[in-house]
N, C-alpha and C positions, 0 to 999 in steps of 0.2 A: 532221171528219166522215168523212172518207176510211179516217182510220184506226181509227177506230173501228167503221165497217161492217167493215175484215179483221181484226181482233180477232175481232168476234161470229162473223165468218166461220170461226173456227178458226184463222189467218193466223199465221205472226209476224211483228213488222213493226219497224222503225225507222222512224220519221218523219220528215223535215225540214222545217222550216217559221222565219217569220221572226219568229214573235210567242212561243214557250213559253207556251203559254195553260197553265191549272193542273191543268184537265182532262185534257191531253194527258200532260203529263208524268206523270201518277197511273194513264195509261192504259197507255202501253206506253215502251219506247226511245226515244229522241227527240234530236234536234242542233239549237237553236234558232241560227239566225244571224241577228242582232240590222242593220240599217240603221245606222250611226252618223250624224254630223252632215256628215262628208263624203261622203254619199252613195254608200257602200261599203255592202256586204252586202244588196246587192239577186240575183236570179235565177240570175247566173254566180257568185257566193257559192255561194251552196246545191248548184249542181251539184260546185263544187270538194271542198266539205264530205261529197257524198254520192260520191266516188270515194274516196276513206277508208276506205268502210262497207264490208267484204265480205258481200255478199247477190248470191240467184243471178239474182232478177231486181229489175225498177223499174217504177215507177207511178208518171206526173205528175199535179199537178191543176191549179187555175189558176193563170194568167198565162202559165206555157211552153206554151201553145198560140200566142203570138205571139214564142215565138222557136224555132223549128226546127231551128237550129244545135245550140242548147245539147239538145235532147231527144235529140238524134246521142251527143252527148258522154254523157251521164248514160247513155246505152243501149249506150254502149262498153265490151265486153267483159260484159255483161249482157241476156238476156233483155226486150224491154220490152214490156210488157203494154197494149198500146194502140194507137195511129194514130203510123203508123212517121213519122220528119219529112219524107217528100214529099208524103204526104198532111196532111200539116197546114197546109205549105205553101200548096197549091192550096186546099182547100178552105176558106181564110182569105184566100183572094184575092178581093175583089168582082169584079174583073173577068175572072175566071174561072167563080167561083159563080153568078153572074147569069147568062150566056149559059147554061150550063148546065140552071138550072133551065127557062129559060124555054123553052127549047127542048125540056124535057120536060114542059112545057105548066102550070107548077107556077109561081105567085105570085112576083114577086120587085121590091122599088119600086126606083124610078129610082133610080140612082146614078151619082156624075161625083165624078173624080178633082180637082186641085187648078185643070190646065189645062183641065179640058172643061166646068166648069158651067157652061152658058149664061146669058146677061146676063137672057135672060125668065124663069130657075128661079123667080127670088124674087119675083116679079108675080102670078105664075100659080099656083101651089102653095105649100103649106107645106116647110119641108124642116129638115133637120136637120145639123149638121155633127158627123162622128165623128168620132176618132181611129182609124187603121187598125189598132194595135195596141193597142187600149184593151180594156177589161174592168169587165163590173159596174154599166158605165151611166157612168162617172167620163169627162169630158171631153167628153160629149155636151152640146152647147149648138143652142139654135133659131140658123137661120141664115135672115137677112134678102137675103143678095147681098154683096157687099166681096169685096176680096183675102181668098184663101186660101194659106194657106204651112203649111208642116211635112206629115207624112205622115197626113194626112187622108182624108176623102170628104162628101160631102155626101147627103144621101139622104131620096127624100121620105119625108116625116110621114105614117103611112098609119093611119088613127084606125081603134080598134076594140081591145079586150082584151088587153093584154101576157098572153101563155100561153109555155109552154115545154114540149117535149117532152125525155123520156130515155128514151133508146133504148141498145139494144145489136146492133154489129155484128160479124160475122167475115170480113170481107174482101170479102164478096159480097151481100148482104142484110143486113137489122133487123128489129127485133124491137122495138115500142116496149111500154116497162113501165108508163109512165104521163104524165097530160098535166097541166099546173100552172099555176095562174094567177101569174102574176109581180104581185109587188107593185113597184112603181115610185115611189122619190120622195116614200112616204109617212109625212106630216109628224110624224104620233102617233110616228114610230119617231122622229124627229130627219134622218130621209134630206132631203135635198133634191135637185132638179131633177132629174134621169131615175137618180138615184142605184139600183141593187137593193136592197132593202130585205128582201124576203122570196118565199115560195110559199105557194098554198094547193092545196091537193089536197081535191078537185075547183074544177075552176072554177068561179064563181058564176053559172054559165048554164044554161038550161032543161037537161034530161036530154036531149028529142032534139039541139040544139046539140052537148052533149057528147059524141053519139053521130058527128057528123058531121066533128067538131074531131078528135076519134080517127081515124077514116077517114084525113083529108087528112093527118094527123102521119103515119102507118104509110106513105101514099104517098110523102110528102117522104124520112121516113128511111131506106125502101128505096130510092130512088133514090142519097139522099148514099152509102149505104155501096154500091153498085155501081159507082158514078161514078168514089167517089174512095179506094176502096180502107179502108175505116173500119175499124176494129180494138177492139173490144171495149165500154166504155160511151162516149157522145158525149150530147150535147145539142144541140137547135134552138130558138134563142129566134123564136114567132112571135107575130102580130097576126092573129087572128080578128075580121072587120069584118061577122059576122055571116052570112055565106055563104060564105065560104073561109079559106084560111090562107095571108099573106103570110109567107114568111122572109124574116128580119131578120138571122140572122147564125147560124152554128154553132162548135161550141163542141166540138171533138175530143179530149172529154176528159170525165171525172168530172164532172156536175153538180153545182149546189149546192143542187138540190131534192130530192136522190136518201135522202136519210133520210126525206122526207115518202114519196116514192112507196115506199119498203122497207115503215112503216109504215100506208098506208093501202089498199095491195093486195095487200101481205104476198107479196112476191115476194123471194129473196135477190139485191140486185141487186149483191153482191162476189162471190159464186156466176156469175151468170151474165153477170158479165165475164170471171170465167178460162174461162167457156165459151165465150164471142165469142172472146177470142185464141186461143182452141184450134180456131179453125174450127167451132165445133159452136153451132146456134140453136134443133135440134130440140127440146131437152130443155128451151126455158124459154117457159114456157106462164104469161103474168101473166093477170090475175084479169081478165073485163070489165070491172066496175066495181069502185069502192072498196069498200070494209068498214068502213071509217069516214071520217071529214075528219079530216085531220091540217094542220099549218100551223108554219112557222118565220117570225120577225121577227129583224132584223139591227138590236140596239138603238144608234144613232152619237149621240155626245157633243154636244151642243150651243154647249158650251165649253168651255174645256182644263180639266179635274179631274183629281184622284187620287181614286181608290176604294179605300174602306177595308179593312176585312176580309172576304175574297172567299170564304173555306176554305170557307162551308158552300154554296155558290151552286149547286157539282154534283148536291148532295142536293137543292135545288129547283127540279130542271129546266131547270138554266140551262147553257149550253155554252158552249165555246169563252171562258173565265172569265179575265179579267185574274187578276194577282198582289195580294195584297194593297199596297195604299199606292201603287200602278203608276199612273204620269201618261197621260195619256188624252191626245191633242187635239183641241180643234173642229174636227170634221167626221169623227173617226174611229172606228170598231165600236169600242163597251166590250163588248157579248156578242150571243148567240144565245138565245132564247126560241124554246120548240117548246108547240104544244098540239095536241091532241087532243078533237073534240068531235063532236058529231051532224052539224052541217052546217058548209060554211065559210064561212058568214056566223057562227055562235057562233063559230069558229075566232080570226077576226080581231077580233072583238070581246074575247073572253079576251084575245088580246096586245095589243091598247090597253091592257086594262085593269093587267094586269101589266106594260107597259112605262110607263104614267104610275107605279105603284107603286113601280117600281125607281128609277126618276129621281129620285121624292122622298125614298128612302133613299138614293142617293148625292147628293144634294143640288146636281141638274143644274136650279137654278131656270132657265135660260135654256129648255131645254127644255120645262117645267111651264110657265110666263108661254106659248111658242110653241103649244102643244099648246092651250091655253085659246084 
């Protein structure tokens, strides 16, 4: 997705990434480094592969927002167009981010490290335990009370609409471009339990709602980018409970709603990140409301397959495209489904529909049987 916004954008770009989807490679330059079976060619892979590359500057998207080290290195000797690793640092710290907001009088739910959750959290409230360096939803499990061990947190459950904001800052202020209902866990795609699943642009909430959800995202996001030094596009995954907006977590870096919001406010949002890192927010002026509903689904395997012949998949609207014959495993993205419709209730309906049609042409019966 990333690279395909700097493409449209005019850009030239080499990509790195750990999958050579088929789209990508048809798209522009590209270094795919592959995970083997000994669990090499993960994150410090891709930075080693991308000091190779001579280019004058870099752009991360996800997962190196939980390692800050490596975004030093990848930005050594290079330009880097984004939230410098101090700031990514802090502002991926709960125990940083919490005192923070709340102090700026901005939503933020209980959280307790591995030593401090109290023996009453699990009596009293619901809660949740996360991984402190996780991503996408993957690792988050309901949490009853027990020992906790590994680099976690615990954190209440605060019920009300998974939404997510993208914004754009330059060091000092944001600029939000658009607000996104988060799909979470939802079964029709094959996701399970707080897995990402997808966005819908606009939320499925009254207009005035949406008018209010906007408000509280623009004050969260000016706050994060003065706070903590923000740099160009970022994201804030929140929980709208119907009168305000809890953050859940931020995301210093490229979103993964941010094709939905390009096409449904029609703002250029690779544009007005090289205008965040330039210091500059006056010049990017997003639409009040959308122009149309736009919607992505993130279709994951239900069983380990291979998918047959994939070549024509880009001609129908499919991204992020396995290879032809390419093994799949249960519980992993086989593609990306984007649609376009009047509201985003057709939005999500279209991709059920065309995510159960795909399933039955790659012949994901375990998915077909689960979806029924």
């Amino acid at each position: 997705m990333l690279a395909e916004l700097a493409v449209a954008a005019g850009q030239d770009v080499v990509a790195l990434d750990r999958f050579g989807d088929l789209d990508l490679q048809r798209l522009c330059s590209s270094v795919s480094v592959l995970r083997d079976l000994g669990g090499r060619g993960g994150m410090a892979a891709l930075v080693d592969a991308a000091a190779e590359i001579r280019a004058p500057s870099v752009i991360y998207g996800a997962g190196l927002e939980n390692r800050p080290e490596l975004v030093a290195r990848l930005a050594s000797g290079r330009r880097l167009l984004g939230c410098p690793p101090e700031a990514i640092e802090r502002v991926r710290d709960p125990t940083v981010l919490g005192p923070s907001l709340r102090a700026a009088g901005l939503a933020y739910p209980l959280t307790f490290g591995p030593g401090d959750a109290p023996r009453w959290a699990a009596r009293s409230r619901r809660w949740l335990r996360k991984p402190v360096r996780g991503g996408g939803g993957r690792g988050i499990r309901e949490w009853g009370g027990g020992a906790l061990d590994g680099d976690v947190v615990v954190q209440e459950r605060v019920p009300g609409l998974p939404c997510s904001a993208a914004a754009v800052a330059d060091g000092r202020s944001a600029t939000v471009l658009g607000v996104s209902e988060q799909l979470i866990g939802h079964r029709g795609f094959g996701a399970r339990g707080y897995a990402w699943s997808g966005n819908l642009v606009p939320p499925r909430l009254a207009e005035a709602e949406r008018r209010e959800l906007a408000g509280a995202a623009q004050a969260i996001c000016t706050h994060l980018a003065g706070t903590f030094g923000l740099r160009g596009l970022f994201g804030v995954d929140l929980v709208w409970d119907g009168e305000g907006a809890w953050v859940v977590e931020v995301n210093p870096r490229p979103t993964g709603s941010l094709e939905c919001v390009e096409m449904a406010y029609e703002v250029g949002v690779f544009a007005a990140h090289l205008e965040g890192c330039a210091g500059r927010l006056a010049s990017i002026v997003p639409a009040p409301t959308p122009r149309r509903a736009v919607g992505k689904a993130i279709l994951f395997a239900s069983r380990d397959l291979h998918v047959e012949d994939t070549r024509s998949w880009p001609e129908r609207g499919i991204r992020d495209v396995p290879h032809p014959r390419e093994r799949i495993a249960a519980g992993h993205p086989v593609c990306t489904l984007i649609s376009v419709q009047e509201s985003p209730d057709a939005v999500l309906a279209d991709l059920e529909a065309r995510a159960t049609g795909l399933r039955a042409e790659i012949r994901d019966r375990a998915g077909i049987r689960a979806r029924a």
